[in-house]
C-alpha positions, 0 to 999 in steps of 0.5 A: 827200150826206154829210149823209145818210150821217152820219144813215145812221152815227148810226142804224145806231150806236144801232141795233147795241145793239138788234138784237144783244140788248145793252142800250142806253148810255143803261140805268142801274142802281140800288140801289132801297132796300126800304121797310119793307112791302116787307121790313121788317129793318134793322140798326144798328150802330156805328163808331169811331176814336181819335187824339191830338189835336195837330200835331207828331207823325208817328201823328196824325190831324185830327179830320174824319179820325177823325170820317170813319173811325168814320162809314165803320165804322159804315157797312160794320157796318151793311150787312154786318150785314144783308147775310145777311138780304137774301141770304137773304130778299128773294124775286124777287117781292120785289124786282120790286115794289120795282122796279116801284114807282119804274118800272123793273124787276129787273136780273138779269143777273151782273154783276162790276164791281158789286163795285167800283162798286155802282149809284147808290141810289135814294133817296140813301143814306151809303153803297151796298155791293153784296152779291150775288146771292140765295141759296135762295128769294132766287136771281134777284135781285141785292142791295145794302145802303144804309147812312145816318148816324145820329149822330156823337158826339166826345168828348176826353180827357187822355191822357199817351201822347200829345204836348202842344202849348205848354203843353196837357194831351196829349189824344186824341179819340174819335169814335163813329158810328151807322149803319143800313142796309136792303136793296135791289134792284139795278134797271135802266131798262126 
């Protein structure tokens, strides 16, 4: 009897969702990157960081840090770089196809915590930055931006503003990043 009553409480818990309309737990979205036949823009842009290289003073950073801050800039110059043309260019209709050609379909709905937590990309991306819903044409789809990495390049140079360790020419790093990104679609699981 009370194996039958628990089946009757695991139904009824997936079944609630369904009936009031409400999607299920297991619906996912993602940010579905459009090729260039679907949409075919892209932006590339530049990020930099600088530091003096060096362990005994307070202002300085660790090479991967300097490197990790020009890639993260290059990343957000991208996306915000194209964010205007996916905002005012990708077309549900667009947006649709790109849905169905991975086999889900357009997510819609308004949904604030993509702000704070953009949707997994659809293929892997460096970096995904949800910048909101269409606008004009556009209106009914909602978008995000999907940078990649390009290059990484690091360079020093003597610098005398900076300190020196035991006896080595004070010197500061320079990292420069390149980054591309593409529009995409934020799509659901059907």
């Amino acid at each position: 009897m009370r194996v039958g009553s628990l089946a009757l409480t695991v139904v009824a818990l997936y079944a609630a969702p369904l009936a009031y309309g409400i999607r299920s737990a297991f619906a996912a979205d993602f940010c579905v990157e459009l090729t260039a036949a679907e949409f075919n823009h892209r932006a590339e842009r530049r990020g930099d960081d600088n530091a003096c290289a060096g362990s005994d003073s307070p202002d300085i950073k660790a090479v991967s840090d300097i490197k990790a801050l020009a890639r993260d800039r290059a990343r957000d110059n991208a996306n915000n770089a194209i964010a205007s043309q996916c905002l005012n260019n990708v077309t549900p209709g667009i947006g649709q196809r790109a849905c169905t050609r991975v086999n889900l379909v357009a997510n819609t709905s308004a949904d604030s915590s993509w702000a704070g937590s953009p949707p997994a990309p659809k293929p892997g991306a460096d970096k995904v930055k949800y910048i909101g819903p269409g606008i004009g044409s556009a209106a009914g789809v909602n978008l995000c931006a999907m940078a990649h990495d390009i290059r990484l390049r690091t360079r020093n140079v003597v610098d005398a503003h900076c300190p020196h360790d035991g006896g080595l020419l004070p010197h500061r790093t320079f990292a420069a990043a390149r980054a591309w990104a593409r529009c995409a679609v934020i799509c659901r699981t059907p």
